[in-house]
C-alpha positions as CSV (number, residue, x, y, z in Angstrom):
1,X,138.7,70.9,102.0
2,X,136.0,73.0,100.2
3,X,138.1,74.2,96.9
4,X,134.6,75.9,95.2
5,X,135.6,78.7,93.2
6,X,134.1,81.9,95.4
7,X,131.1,83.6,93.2
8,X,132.7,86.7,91.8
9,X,129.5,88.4,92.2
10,X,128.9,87.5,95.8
11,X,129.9,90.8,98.0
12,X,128.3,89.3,101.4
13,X,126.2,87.1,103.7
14,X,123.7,87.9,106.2
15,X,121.6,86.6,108.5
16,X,118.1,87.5,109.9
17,X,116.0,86.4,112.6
18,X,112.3,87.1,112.3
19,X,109.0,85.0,114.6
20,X,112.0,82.8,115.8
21,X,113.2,81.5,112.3
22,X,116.6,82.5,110.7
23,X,117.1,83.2,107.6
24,X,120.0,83.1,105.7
25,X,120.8,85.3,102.4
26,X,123.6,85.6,99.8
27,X,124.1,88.8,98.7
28,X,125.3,90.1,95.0
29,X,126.8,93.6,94.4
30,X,125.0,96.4,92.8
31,X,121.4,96.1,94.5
32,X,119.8,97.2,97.1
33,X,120.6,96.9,100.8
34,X,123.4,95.0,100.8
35,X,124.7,95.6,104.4
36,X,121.6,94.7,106.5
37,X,118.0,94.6,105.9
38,X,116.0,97.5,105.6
39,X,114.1,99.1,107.9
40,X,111.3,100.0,105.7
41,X,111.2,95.5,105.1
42,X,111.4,95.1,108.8
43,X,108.9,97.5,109.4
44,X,106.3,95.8,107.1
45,X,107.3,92.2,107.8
46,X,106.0,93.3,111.7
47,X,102.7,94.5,109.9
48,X,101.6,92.0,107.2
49,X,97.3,91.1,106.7
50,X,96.1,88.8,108.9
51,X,94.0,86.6,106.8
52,X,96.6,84.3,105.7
53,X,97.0,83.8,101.9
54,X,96.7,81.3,99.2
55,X,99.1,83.2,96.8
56,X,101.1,86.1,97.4
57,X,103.3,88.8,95.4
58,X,106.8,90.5,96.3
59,X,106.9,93.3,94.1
60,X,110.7,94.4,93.6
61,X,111.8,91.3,95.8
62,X,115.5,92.3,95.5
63,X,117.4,89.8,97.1
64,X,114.2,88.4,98.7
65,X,114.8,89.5,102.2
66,X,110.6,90.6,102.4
67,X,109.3,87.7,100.1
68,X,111.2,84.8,102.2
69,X,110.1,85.1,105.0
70,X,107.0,85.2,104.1
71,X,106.9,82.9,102.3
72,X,107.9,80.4,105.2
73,X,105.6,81.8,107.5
74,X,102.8,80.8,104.7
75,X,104.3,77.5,103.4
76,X,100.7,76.4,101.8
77,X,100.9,79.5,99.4
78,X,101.8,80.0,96.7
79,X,105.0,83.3,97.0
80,X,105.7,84.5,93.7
81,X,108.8,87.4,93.9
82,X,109.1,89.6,90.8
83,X,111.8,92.5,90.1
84,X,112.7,94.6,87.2
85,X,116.8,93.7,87.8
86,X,117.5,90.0,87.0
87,X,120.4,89.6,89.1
88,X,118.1,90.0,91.5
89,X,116.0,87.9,90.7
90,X,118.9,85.3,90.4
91,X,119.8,85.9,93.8
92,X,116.0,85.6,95.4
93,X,115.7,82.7,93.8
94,X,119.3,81.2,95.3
95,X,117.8,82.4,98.9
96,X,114.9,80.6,98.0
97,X,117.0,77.2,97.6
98,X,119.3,78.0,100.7
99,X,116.9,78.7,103.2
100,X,114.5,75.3,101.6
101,X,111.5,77.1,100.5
102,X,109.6,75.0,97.6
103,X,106.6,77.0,97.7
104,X,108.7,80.5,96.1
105,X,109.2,81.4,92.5
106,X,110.8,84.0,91.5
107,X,110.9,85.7,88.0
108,X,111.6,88.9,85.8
109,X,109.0,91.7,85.8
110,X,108.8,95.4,84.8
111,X,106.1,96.2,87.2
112,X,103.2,94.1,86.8
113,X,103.8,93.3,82.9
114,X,105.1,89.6,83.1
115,X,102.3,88.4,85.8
116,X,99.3,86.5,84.2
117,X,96.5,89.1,84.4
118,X,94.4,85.8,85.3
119,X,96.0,84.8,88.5
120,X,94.9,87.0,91.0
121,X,96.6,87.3,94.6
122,X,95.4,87.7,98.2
123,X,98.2,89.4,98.7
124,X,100.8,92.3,97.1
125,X,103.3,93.2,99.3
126,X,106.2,95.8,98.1
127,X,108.9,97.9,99.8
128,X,107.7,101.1,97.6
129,X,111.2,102.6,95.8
130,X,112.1,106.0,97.1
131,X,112.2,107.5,93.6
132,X,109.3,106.6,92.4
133,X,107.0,109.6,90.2
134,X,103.4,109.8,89.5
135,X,102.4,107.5,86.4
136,X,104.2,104.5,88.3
137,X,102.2,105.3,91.5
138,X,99.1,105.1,89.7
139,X,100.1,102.1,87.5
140,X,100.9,100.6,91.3
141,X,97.6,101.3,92.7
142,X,95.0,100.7,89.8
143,X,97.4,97.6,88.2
144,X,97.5,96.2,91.9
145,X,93.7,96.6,92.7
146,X,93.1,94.9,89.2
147,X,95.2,91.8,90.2
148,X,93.8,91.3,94.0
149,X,91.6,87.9,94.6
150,X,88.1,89.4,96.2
151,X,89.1,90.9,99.8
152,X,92.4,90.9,98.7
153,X,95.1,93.8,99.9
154,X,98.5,95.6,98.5
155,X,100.3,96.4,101.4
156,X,103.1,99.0,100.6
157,X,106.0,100.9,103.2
158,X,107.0,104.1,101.5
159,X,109.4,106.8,103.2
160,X,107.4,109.7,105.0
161,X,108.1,112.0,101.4
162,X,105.8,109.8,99.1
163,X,102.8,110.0,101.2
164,X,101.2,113.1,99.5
165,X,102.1,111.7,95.9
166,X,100.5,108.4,97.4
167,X,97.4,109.9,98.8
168,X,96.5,112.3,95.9
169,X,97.0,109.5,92.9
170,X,95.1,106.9,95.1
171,X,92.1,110.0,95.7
172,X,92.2,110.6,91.7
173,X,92.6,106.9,91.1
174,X,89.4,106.2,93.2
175,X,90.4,104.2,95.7
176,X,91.4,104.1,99.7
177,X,94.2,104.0,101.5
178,X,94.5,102.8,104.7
179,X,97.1,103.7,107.2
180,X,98.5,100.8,109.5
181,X,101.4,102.1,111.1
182,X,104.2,104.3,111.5
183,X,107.8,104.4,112.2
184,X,110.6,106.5,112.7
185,X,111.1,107.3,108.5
186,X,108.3,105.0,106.7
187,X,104.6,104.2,107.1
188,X,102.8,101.0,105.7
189,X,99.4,101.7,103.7
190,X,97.3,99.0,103.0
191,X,94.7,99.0,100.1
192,X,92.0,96.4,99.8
193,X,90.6,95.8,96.4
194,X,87.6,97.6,95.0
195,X,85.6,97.3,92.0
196,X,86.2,99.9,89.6
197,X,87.6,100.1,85.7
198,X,90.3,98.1,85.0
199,X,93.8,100.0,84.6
200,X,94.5,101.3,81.3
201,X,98.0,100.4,80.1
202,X,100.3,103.5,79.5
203,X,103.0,103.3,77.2
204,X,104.6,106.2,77.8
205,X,104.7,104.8,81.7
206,X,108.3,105.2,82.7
207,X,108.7,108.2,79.7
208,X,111.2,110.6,81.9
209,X,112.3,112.9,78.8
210,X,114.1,112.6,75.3
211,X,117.7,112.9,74.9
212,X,120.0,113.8,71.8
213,X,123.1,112.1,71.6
214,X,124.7,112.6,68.3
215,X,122.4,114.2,66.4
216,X,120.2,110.9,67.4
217,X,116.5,111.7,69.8
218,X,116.1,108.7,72.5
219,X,113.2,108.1,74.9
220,X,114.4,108.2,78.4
221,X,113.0,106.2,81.3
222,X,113.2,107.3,85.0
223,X,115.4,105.6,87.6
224,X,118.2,103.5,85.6
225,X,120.0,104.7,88.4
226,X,124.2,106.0,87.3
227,X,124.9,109.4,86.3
228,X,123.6,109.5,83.1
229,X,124.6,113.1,82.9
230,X,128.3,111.9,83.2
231,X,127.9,109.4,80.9
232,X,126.1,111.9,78.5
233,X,128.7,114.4,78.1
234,X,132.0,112.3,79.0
235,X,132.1,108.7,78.8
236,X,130.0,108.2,75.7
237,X,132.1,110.6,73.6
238,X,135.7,109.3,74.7
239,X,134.4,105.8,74.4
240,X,133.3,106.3,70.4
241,X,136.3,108.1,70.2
242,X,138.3,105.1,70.4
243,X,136.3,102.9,68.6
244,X,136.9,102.4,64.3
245,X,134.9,105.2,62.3
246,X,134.0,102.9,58.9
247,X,132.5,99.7,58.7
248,X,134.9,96.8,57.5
249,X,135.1,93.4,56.4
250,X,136.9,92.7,59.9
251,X,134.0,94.6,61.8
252,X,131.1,92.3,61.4
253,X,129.8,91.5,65.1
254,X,129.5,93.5,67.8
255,X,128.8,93.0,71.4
256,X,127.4,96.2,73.4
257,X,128.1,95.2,77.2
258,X,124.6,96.7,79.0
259,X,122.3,98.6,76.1
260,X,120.9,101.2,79.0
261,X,118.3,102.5,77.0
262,X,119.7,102.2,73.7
263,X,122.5,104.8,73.0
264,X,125.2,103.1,72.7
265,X,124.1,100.3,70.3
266,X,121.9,102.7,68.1
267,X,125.0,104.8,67.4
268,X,127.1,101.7,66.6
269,X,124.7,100.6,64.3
270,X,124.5,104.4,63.1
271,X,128.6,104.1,62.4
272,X,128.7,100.6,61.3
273,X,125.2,99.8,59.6
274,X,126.2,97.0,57.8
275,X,127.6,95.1,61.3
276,X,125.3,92.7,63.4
277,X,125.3,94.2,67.0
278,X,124.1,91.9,69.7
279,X,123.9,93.9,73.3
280,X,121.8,93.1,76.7
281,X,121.3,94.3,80.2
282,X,120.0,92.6,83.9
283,X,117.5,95.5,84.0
284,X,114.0,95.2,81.8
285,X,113.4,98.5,82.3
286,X,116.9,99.1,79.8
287,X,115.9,96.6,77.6
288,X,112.4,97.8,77.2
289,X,113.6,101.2,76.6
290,X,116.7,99.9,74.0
291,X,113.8,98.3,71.6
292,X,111.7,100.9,72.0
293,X,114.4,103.3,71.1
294,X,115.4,100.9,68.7
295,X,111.7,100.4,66.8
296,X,111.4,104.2,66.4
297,X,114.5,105.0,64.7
298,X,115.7,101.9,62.7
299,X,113.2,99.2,63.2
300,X,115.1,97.2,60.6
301,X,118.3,97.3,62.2
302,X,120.0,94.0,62.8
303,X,120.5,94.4,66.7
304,X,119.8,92.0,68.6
305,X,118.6,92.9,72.3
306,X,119.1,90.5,75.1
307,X,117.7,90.0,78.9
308,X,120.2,88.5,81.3
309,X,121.5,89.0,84.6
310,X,125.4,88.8,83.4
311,X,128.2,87.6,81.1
312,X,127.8,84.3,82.4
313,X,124.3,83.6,82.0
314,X,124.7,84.6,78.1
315,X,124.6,82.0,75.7
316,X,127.0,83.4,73.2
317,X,129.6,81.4,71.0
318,X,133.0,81.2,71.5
319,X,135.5,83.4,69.2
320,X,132.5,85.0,67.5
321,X,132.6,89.1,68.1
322,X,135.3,91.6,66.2
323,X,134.5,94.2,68.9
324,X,132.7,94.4,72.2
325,X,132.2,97.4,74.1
326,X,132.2,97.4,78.5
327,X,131.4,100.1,80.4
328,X,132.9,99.4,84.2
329,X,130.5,100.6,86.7
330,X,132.1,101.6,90.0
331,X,129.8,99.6,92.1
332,X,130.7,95.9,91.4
333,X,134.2,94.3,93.1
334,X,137.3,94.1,91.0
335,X,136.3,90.4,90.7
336,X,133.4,90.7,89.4
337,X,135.0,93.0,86.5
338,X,137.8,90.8,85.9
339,X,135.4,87.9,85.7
340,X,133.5,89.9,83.2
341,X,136.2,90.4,81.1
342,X,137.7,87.1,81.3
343,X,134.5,85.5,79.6
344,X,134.3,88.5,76.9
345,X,138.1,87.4,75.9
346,X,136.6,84.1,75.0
347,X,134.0,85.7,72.8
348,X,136.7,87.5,70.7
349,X,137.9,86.3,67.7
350,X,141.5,86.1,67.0
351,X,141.9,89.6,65.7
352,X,138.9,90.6,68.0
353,X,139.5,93.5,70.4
354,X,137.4,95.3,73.7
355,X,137.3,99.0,74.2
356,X,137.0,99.0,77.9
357,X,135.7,102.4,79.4
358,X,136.5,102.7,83.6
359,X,137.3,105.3,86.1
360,X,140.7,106.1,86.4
361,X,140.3,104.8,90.5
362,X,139.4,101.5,88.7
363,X,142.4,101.6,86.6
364,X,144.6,102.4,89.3
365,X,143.2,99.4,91.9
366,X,143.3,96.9,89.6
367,X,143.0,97.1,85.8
368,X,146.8,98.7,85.6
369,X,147.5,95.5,87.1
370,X,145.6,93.5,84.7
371,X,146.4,89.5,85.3
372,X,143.6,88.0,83.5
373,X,144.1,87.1,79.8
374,X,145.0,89.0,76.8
375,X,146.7,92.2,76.9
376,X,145.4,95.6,78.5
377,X,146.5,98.6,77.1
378,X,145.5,102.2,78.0
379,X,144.3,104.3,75.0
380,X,142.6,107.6,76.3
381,X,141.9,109.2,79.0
382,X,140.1,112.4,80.2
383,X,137.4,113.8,82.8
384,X,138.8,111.2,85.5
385,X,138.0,108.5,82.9
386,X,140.3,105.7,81.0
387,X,140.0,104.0,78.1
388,X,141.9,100.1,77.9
389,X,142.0,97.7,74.9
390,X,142.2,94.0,75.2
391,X,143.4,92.3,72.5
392,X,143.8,88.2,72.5
């Protein structure tokens, strides 16, 4: 009898036949394509280079539905399968071990930064996201020409919209696109590499525009996907709303579930400067953004900002935080939340507490219900939102 406790993060399985080889994938909440593979990855698996490569890269590899089965239809390269979101990245490389695939590595990256600029590939493949604005198309191109071997190609699927953005950044940029194919919502351009300048690093790359929360100016990035809006002018406020206004001797370290791009732990440390605040999030686009947010407005600040793909992959000790905030995002399973919350309780200290900030349909399906440890209590509400408390 198989008594394995079932992955609270696990929302399905699925399978997928390709060149008469199945492949099999676990699949997380909260990414992309969870129901089936995507047309736009079928489409260019059915229209890869022909010259078959010695190394290859899956940019944004998700859950590794393009990078796997390539990387079995190559098994004498080398498949390396980046993305920005590590619980991705978890998952890719967990498909990599469940379909036997010793040739695939799989590892953070926002965009290109994390690749040795040495290592050069035959190959870039990537599934192109829809949302998607000008400075990363031309980071895509010119950073993905730089790290092509000689005769090497990036071979991209975009929807039918991006093409114009594509063409006219790749006609500025210098370089050629070629069309391969077509189908019924997305088209596959290849680019083989050229000589030209190397690309010159942006910093302001993902810059979207500059928000004021509080009084307080922060750099936003495009696509962190959620309504930041929302969370802007309602869950924010009624979340510091319930937390203590003045720094005390009992309020020493902090734990900021998910930084985003730095709100929420800048303004703690604003309210509490003398407390140690630790936070983290799975995507590295956040994080970036959190420390950059971080360096320009208290660069001495003792936060401390982590990369990780959840609770459990944190190495924090036990009984050690006064206060942690958590945000519930509607997209993950009640399991997944519970399990969250079930390893924060072990963080708290005795007299420890969590402000927990949720839609009130979360609270209804499950939270009012609460079974886990420690005790739930509700403590605000407003705008469809609740606020809970767990105490030990």
């Amino acid at each position: 009898m198989n008594t394995a406790k079932p992955d609270p993060w696990k929302k399905t399985s699925l399978s997928f036949e390709w060149k008469g080889q199945r492949f099999d994938y676990d699949i997380p909440h909260d990414v992309f394509s969870t129901q089936w593979i995507d047309d736009g990855t079928r489409l260019l698996l059915e229209h890869l280079p022909e010259n078959a490569p010695k190394r290859f890269l899956d940019l944004g590899c998700g859950y590794g539905a393009l990078g796997l089965p390539v990387a079995r239809l190559h098994p004498d390269a080398e498949a390396i399968l980046v993305d920005r979101d590590l619980l991705a990245v978890k998952w890719s490389a967990r498909n990599a071990l469940r379909n036997r695939l010793p040739n695939v590595r799989c590892s953070g990256s926002l965009g290109f930064d994390s690749l040795d600029s040495s290592q050069k590939f035959d190959w870039i493949l990537c599934n192109v996201p829809a949302r998607i604005g000008p400075p990363f198309m031309k980071m895509l191109l010119e950073g993905g020409n730089d790290l092509l071997s000689p005769g090497g190609e990036l071979r991209m699927v975009i929807i039918r919209d991006l093409l114009p953005l594509l063409e006219s950044t790749a006609e500025t940029s210098g370089l050629k696109l070629n069309h391969i194919a077509t189908g019924p919502r997305h088209i596959i351009l290849g680019l083989i590499r050229s000589d030209r300048p190397p690309h010159a690093p942006d910093p302001d790359l993902y810059l979207r525009d500059r928000v004021e929360v509080e009084g307080i100016p922060f750099d936003r990035p495009f696509d962190l996907g959620g309504d930041d809006p929302k969370r802007l002018r309602s869950t924010l406020p009624l979340l510091l709303e319930t937390l203590p206004r003045n720094s005390t001797p009992e309020l020493m370290n902090i734990l900021c579930f998910k930084c985003a791009y730095g709100a929420l732990p800048v303004l703690c440390h604003k309210r509490w400067p003398e407390s140690s605040i630790t936070t983290f999030d799975r995507d590295l686009l956040g994080v970036r953004f959190t420390r950059r947010n971080l360096e320009s407005l208290y660069p001495a600040a003792p936060v401390t900002v982590l990369e990780s793909p959840g609770m459990e992959d944190l190495t924090l000790e036990p009984g050690s935080f006064d206060l942690i905030t958590y945000e519930v995002s509607p997209s993950v399973s009640s399991a997944a939340v519970s399990d969250d919350l079930t390893r924060m309780h072990l963080l708290l200290k005795p007299s420890g507490s969590i402000h927990i900030i949720a839609h009130d349909r979360s609270y209804r399906d499950f939270l009012q219900g609460w079974k886990g440890p420690g005790r739930l209590t509700r403590i605000a509400g407003r705008d469809g939102l609740t606020v809970l408390q767990m105490t030990r």
